[in-house]
C-alpha positions in Angstrom: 0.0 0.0 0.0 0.9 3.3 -0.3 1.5 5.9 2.1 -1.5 8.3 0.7 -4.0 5.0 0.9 -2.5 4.3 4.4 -3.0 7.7 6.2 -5.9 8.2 4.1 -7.3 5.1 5.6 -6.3 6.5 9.1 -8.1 9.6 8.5 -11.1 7.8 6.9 -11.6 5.2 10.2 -10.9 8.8 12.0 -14.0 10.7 10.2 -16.1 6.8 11.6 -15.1 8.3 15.0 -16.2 12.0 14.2 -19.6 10.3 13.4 -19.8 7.5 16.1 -16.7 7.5 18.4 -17.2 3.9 19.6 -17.3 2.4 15.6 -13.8 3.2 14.5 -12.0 0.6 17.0 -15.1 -1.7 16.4 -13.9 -1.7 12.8 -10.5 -2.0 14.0 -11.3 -4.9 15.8 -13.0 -6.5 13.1 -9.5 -5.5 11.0 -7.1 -7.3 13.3 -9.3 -10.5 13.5 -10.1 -10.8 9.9 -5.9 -10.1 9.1 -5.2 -12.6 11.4 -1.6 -12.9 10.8 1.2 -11.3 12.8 -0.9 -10.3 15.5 0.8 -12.4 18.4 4.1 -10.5 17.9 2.3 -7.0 18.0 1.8 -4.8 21.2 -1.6 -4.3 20.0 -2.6 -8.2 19.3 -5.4 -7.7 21.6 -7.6 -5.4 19.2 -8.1 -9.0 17.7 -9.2 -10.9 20.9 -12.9 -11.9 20.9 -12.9 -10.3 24.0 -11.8 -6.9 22.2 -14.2 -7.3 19.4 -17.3 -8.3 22.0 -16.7 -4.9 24.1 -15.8 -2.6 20.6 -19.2 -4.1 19.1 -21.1 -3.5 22.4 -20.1 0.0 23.1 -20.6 1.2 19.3 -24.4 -0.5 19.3 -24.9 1.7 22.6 -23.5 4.7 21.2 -25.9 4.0 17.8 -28.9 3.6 20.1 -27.9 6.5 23.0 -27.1 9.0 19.7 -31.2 9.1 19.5 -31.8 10.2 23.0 -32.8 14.1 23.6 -30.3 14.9 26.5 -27.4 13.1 25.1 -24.9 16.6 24.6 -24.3 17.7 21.1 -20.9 16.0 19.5 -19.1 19.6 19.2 -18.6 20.2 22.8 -15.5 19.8 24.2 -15.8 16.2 26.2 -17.2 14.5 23.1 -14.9 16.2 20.9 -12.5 14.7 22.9 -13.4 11.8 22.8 -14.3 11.0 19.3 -10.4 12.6 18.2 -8.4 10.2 20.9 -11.2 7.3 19.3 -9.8 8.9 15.4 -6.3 9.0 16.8 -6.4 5.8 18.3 -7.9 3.8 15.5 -5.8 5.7 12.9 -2.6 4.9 14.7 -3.6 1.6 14.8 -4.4 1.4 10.4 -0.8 3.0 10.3 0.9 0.6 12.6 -0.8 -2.2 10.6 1.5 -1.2 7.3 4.2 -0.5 9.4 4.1 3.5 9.1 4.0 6.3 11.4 1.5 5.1 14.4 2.1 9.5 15.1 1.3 10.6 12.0 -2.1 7.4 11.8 -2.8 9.2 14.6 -2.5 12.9 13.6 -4.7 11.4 10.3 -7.1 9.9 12.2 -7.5 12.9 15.1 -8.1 15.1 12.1 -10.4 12.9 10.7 -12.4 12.4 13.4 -12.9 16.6 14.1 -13.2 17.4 10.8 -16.4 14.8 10.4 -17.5 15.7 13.7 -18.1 18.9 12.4 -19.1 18.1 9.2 -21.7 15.5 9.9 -23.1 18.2 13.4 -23.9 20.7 11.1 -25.5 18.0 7.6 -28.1 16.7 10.5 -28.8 20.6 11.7 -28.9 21.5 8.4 -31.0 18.4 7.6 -33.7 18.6 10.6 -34.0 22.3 10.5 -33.8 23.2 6.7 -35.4 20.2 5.4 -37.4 19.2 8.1 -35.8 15.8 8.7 -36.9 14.1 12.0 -33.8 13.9 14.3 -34.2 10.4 14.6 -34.2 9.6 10.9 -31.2 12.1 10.5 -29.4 10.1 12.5 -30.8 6.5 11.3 -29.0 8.1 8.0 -25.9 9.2 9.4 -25.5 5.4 11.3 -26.3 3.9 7.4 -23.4 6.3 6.5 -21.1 4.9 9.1 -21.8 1.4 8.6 -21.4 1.6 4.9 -18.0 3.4 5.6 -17.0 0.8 7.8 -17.8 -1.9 5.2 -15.9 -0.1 2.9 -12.3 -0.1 5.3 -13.1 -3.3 6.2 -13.1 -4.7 2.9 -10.2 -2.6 1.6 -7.8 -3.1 4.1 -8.5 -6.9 4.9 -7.9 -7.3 0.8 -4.0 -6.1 1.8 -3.3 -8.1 4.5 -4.4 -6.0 8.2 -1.8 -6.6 10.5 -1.5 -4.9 13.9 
C-alpha cells in the first residue's frame, strides 16, 4: 500500500469516529481479527481478541442507540470532541501501525479525521432537521447507514491487503 491509501485510511476510520466514536475501534477490531496474521508479535494483538471485538461491538451498538436520546450533549462540545479525536487518533494509529508507518502521524490522520467529520456531519443533520425538516431520529438513522457503509468499505479494503497490527 501506499502511504496516501495508508494515512488516508487512518483519517477515513478517523472521520467513523467523528460520526460514532465507539465504531472506529469496532472496525479495527474486526480489522485485526479478519488479518489474522502477525498479530501475536504486535503490542496491539489484543484489538483481535474476541474479548476486544465483543466490548468494541457493544459499546458502538450503545452509542448507535444512546445517539437518538434528547439529552445526550451535542458531539461539538468539548468532552465529546475529545473523545471522538483520541477514538480517530487511536484507531488511525492503529491502520498505520498495521503497514508499518508512522503510528504519530495514523494518529495525527485519524485525530483530524475524526474533528473534521465531527463537524461536518453536526452541522449536515442541523442542516437536515432544521432546513429540510428531517426528524432527528431519521437524520441520524441516515448518518449510522453512512457509518456502517463506511466501515464496510475499510473493512473490505484493508482486509484485501493483508491487516496486520
Amino acid at each position: 500500500m501506499t502511504d496516501a491509501e495508508v494515512f488516508g485510511g487512518a483519517a477515513l476510520v478517523g472521520a467513523v469516529a467523528g460520526m460514532r466514536s465507539m465504531s472506529a475501534p469496532a472496525v479495527v477490531s474486526q480489522l485485526a481479527r479478519l488479518g489474522g496474521s502477525g498479530l501475536s508479535d504486535s503490542k496491539l494483538a489484543w484489538l483481535g481478541s474476541p474479548k476486544s471485538i465483543y466490548t468494541t461491538g457493544a459499546m458502538a451498538l450503545g452509542e448507535i442507540i444512546a445517539d437518538k436520546l434528547p439529552f445526550i450533549p451535542a458531539r461539538t462540545k468539548a468532552g465529546p470532541l475529545v473523545a471522538r479525536a483520541v477514538s480517530g487518533g487511536f484507531s488511525g494509529a492503529a491502520i498505520a501501525a498495521s503497514k508499518k508507518r508512522s503510528r504519530w502521524l495514523g494518529a495525527l490522520c485519524g485525530a483530524a479525521g475524526a474533528i473534521g467529520a465531527t463537524y461536518a456531519f453536526y452541522h449536515l443533520r442541523r442542516a437536515a432537521t432544521e432546513n429540510l425538516n428531517v426528524p432527528n431520529p431519521v437524520a441520524a438513522v441516515v448518518e449510522d447507514v453512512v457509518v456502517a457503509g463506511t466501515a464496510y468499505l475499510l473493512i473490505s479494503k484493508l482486509r484485501e491487503r493483508d491487516f496486520k497490527v
